[in-house]
BALOBA-1460 file (C-alpha; in Angstrom, 3 decimals):
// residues 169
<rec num="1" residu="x" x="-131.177" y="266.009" z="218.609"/>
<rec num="2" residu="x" x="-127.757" y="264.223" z="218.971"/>
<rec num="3" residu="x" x="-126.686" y="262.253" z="215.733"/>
<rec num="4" residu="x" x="-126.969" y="258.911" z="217.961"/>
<rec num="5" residu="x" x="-130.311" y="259.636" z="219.146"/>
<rec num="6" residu="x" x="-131.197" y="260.369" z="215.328"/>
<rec num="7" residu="x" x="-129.722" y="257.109" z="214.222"/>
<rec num="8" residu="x" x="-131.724" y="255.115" z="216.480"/>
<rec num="9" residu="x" x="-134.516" y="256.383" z="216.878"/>
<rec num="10" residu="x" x="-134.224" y="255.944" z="212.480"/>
<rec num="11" residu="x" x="-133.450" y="252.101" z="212.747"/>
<rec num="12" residu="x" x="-135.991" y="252.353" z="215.397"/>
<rec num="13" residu="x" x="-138.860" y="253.305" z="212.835"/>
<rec num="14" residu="x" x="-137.061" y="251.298" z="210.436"/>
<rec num="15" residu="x" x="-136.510" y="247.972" z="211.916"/>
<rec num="16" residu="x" x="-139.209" y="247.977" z="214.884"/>
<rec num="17" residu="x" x="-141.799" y="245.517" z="213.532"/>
<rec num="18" residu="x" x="-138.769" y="243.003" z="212.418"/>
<rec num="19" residu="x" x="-137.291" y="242.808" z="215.889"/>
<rec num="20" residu="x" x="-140.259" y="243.045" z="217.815"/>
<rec num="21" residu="x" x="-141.772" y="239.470" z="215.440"/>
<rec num="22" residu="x" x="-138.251" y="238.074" z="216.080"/>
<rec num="23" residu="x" x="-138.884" y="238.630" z="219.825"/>
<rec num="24" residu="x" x="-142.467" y="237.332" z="219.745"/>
<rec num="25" residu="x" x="-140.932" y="234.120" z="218.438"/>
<rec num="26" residu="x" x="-138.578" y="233.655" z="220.768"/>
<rec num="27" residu="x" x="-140.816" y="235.106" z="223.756"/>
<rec num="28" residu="x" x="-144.005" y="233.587" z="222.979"/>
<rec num="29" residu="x" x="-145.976" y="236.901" z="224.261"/>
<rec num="30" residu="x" x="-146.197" y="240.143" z="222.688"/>
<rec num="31" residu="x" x="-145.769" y="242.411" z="225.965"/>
<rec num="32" residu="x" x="-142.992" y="240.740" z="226.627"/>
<rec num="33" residu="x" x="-141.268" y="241.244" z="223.019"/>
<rec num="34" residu="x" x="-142.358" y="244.751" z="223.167"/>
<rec num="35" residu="x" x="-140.469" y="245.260" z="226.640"/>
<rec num="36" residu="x" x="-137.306" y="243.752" z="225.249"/>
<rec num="37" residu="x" x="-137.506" y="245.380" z="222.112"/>
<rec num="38" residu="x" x="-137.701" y="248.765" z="224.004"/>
<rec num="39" residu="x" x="-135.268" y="248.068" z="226.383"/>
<rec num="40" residu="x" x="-132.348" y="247.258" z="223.768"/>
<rec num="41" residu="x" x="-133.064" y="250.467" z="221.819"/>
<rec num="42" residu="x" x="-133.059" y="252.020" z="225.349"/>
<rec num="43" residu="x" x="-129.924" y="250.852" z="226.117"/>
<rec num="44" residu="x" x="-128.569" y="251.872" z="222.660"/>
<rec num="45" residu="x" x="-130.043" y="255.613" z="223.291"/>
<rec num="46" residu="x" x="-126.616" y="255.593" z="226.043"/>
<rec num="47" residu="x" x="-124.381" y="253.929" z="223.878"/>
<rec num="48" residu="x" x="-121.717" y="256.152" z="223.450"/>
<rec num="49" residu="x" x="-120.454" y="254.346" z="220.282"/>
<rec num="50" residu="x" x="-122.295" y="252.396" z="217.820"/>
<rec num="51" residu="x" x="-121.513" y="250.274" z="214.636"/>
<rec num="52" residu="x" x="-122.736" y="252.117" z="211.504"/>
<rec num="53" residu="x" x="-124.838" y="250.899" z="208.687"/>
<rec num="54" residu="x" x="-125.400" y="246.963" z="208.078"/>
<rec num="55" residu="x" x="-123.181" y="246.302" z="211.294"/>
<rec num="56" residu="x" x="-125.691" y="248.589" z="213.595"/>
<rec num="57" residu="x" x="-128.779" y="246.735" z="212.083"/>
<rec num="58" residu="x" x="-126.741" y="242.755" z="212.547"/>
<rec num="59" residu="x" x="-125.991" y="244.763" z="216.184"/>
<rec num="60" residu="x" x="-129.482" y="245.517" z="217.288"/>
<rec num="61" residu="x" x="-130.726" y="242.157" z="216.056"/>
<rec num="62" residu="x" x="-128.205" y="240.164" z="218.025"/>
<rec num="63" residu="x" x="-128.884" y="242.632" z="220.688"/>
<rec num="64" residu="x" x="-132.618" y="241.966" z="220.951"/>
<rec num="65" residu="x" x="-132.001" y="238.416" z="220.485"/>
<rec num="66" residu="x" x="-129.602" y="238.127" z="223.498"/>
<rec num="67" residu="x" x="-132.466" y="240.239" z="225.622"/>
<rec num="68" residu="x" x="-135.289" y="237.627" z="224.857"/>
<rec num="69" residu="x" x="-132.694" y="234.591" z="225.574"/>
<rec num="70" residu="x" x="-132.202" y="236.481" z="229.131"/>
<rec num="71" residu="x" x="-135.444" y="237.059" z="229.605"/>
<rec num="72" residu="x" x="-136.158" y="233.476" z="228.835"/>
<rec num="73" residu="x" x="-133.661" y="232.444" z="231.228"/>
<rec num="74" residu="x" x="-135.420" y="234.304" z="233.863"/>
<rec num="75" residu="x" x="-138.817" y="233.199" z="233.477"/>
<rec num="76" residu="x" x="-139.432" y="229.923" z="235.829"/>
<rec num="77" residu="x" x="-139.858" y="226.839" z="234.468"/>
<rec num="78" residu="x" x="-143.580" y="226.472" z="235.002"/>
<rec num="79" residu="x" x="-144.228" y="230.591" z="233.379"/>
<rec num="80" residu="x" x="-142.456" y="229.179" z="229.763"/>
<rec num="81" residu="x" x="-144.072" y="225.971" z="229.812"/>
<rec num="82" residu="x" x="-147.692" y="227.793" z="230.582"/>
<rec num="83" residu="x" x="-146.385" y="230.327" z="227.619"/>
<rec num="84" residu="x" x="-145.464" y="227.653" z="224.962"/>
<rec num="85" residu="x" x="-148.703" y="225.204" z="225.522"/>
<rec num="86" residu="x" x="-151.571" y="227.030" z="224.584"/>
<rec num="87" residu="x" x="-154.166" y="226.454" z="227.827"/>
<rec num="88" residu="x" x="-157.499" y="226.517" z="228.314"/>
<rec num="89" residu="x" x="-159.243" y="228.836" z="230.000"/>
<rec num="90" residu="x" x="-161.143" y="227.018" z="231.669"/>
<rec num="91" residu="x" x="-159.991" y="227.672" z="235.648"/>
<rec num="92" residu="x" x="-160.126" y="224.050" z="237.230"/>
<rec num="93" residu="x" x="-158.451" y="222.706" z="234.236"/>
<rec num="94" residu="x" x="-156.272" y="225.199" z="234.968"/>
<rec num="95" residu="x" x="-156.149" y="224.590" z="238.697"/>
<rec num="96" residu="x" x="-155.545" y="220.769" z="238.065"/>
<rec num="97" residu="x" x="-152.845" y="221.400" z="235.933"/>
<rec num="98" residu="x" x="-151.087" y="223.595" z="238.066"/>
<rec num="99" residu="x" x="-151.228" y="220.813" z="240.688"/>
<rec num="100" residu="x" x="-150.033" y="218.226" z="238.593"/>
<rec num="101" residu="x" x="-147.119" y="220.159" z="237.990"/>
<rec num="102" residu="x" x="-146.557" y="220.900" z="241.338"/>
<rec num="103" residu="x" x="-146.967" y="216.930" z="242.505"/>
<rec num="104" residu="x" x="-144.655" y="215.970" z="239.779"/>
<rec num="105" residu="x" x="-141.994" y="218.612" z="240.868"/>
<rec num="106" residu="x" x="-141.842" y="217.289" z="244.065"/>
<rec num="107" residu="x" x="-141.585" y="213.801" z="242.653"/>
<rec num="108" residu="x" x="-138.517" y="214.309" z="240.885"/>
<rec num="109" residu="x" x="-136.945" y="216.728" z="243.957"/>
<rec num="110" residu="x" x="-137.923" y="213.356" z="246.093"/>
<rec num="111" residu="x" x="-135.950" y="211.563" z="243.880"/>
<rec num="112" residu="x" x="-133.376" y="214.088" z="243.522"/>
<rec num="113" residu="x" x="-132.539" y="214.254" z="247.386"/>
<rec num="114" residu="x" x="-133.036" y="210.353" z="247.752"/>
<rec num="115" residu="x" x="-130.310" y="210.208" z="245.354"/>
<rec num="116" residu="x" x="-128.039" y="212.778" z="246.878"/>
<rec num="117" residu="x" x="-128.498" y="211.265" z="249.921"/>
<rec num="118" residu="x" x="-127.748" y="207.447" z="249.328"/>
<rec num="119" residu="x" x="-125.089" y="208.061" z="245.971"/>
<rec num="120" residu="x" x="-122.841" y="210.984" z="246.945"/>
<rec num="121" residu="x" x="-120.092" y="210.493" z="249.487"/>
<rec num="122" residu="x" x="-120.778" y="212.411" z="252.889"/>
<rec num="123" residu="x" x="-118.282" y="214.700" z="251.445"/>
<rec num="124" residu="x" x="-119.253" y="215.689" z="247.939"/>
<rec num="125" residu="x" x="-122.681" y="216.072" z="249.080"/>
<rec num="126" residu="x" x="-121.935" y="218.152" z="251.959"/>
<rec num="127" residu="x" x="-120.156" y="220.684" z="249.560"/>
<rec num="128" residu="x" x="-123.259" y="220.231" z="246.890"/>
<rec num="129" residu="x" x="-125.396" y="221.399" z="249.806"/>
<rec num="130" residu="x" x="-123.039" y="224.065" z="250.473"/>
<rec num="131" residu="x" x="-122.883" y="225.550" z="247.037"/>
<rec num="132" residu="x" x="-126.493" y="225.144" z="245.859"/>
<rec num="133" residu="x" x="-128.160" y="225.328" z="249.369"/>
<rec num="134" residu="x" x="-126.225" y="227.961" z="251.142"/>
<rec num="135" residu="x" x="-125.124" y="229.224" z="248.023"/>
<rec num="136" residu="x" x="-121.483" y="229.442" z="249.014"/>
<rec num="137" residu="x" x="-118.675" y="229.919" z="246.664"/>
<rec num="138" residu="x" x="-115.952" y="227.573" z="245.635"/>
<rec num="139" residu="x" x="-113.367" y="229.975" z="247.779"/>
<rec num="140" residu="x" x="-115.650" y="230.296" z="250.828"/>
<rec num="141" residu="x" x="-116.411" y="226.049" z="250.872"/>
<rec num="142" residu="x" x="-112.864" y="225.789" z="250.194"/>
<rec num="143" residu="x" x="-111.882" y="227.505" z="253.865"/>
<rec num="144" residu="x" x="-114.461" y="226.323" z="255.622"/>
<rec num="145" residu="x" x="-113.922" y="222.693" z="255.432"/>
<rec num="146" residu="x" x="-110.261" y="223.198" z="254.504"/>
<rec num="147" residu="x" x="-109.521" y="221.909" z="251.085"/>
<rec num="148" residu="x" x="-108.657" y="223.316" z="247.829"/>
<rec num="149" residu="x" x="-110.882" y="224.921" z="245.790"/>
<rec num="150" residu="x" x="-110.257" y="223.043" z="242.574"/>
<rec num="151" residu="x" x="-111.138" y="220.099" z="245.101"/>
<rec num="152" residu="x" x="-114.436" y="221.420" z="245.570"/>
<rec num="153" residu="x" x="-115.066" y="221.963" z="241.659"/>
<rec num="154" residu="x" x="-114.058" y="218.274" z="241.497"/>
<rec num="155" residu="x" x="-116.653" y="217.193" z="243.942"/>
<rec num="156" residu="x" x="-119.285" y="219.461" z="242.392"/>
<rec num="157" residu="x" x="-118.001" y="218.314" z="238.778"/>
<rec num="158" residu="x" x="-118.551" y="214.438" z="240.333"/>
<rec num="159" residu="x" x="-121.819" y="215.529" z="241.822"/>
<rec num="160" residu="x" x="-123.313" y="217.355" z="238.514"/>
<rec num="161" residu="x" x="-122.041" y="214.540" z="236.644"/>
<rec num="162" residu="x" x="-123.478" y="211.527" z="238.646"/>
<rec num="163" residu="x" x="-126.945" y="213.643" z="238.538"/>
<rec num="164" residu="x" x="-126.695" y="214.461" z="234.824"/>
<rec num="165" residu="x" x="-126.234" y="209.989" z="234.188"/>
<rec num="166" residu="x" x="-129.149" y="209.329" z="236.793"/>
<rec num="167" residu="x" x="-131.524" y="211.481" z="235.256"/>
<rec num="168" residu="x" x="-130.807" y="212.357" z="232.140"/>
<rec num="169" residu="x" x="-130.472" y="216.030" z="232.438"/>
């Protein structure tokens, strides 16, 4: 066995049941913390250079840390909020809740387009729609309608910021 493999798979036995309670906190569910867990030593197994001693251990922590923050990132809105509050399991508590959610996401994406639509200039909210609907970048909006593109960050900057004030995001 290669001396990397040896290494980690010692600060594997070593460290496992810190990182993976470090990644339950963060993760709020223990399959999840396991996967991450497993997937930075993974990804350490084809590292072809690693710190040594304390700097390997303060690696793999960030490491793991960064995965759950990722993960976290990934996870829809509605998936962490079901993770953090404890529900019951009762199904048409459940059922109801989901559809509360659901009515008061479309409340606030009423409000969001109402406000897009009557606060934005015709031309900062066609580029808004261009970058976050179509999902066009700042080069490709740029050509199309002929401007710079630090003119279209300046829109979207106006745009974001405008939003941000409205609705306290």
């Amino acid at each position: 066995m290669p001396k990397r493999d040896q290494t980690v798979a010692e600060l594997y036995r070593m460290h496992y049941e810190e990182l993976l309670q470090k990644a339950c906190i963060l993760l709020h569910d223990e399959e999840d913390a396991r996967d991450a867990v497993s997937d930075v030593m993974t990804r350490l197994m084809a590292t072809d250079i690693l710190p040594e001693g304390e700097k390997l251990i303060a690696y793999v922590k960030s490491s793991v840390r960064f995965e759950c923050l990722n993960r976290l990132k990934r996870m829809k809105l509605q998936e962490r909020m079901r993770r953090a509050l404890p529900l019951e399991d009762n199904m048409e508590d459940d059922a109801e809740h989901q559809s509360a959610i659901r009515d008061e996401e479309e409340e606030h994406y009423s409000q969001y387009q109402k406000f897009i639509q009557t606060e934005l200039t015709p031309q900062t909210r066609h580029i808004f729609q261009m970058h976050y609907g179509e999902r066009l970048k700042y080069r490709e909006i740029a050509e199309q309608i002929g401007i710079s593109e630090a003119a279209v960050y300046k829109h979207l900057s106006q745009a974001i910021t405008k939003l941000k004030n409205r609705f306290a995001l």
